[in-house]
PATI-185867 format. One record per residue (C-alpha): z, x, y; residue in one letter. Coordinates in pm, whole numbers, padded with zeros to 5 digits, always signed. Layout:
BEGIN
ZXYA/...
***
This chain:
BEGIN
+01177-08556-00060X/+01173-08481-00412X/+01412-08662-00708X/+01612-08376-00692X/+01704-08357-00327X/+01777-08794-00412X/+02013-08730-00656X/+02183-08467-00465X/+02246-08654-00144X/+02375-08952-00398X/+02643-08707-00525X/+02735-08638-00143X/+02744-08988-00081X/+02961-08988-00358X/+03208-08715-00270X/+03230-08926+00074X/+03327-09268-00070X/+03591-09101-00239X/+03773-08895+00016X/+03596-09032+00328X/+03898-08832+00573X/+03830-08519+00380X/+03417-08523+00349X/+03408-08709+00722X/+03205-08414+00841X/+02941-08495+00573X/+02877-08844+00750X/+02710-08663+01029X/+02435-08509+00795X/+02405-08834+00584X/+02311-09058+00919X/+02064-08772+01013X/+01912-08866+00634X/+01946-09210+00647X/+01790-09178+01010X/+01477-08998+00965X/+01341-09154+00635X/+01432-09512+00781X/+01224-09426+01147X/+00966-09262+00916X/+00953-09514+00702X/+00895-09800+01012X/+00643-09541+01194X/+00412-09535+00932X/+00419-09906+00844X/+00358-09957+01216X/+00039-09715+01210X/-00079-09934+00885X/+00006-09652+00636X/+00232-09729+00396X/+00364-10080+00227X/+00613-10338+00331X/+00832-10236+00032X/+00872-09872+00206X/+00971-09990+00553X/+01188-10228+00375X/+01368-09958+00246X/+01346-09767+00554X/+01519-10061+00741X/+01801-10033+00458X/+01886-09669+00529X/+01860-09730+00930X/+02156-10004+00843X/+02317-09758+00615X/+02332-09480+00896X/+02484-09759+01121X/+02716-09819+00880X/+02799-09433+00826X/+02818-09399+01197X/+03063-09663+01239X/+03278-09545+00994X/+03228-09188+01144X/+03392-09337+01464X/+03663-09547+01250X/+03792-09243+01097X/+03959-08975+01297X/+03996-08619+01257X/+04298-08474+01136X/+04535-08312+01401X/
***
């Protein structure tokens, strides 16, 4: 993932702090992120490829996408 494609998911993350009922859709696409760099991240520390500072990140994002997930299920659609 290149800087660019970092700063634009930090503008959608953004958008959803401020208006999480509005942007609530966007969560589901931001735990798919958070997901797969976090279960990268831990695969390739676990084959010996990358640093402990990665996966350490990687374990950040997997507790951000639990943390987007619950708030997913804490906000509810509008009627």
């Amino acid at each position: 993932m290149g800087l660019s494609d970092r700063r634009a998911w930090q503008a959608a993350f953004l958008l959803i702090a401020r208006d999480v009922q509005r942007y609530r859709l966007m969560m589901l696409p931001a735990i798919l992120e958070k997901v797969t760099f976090g279960a990268a991240a831990v695969m390739l520390y676990a084959n010996g490829r990358v640093a402990g500072s990665l996966v350490a990140g990687g374990l950040v994002d997997l507790a951000f996408a639990v943390l987007f997930a619950l708030a997913f299920r804490a906000t509810h659609a509008k009627a």
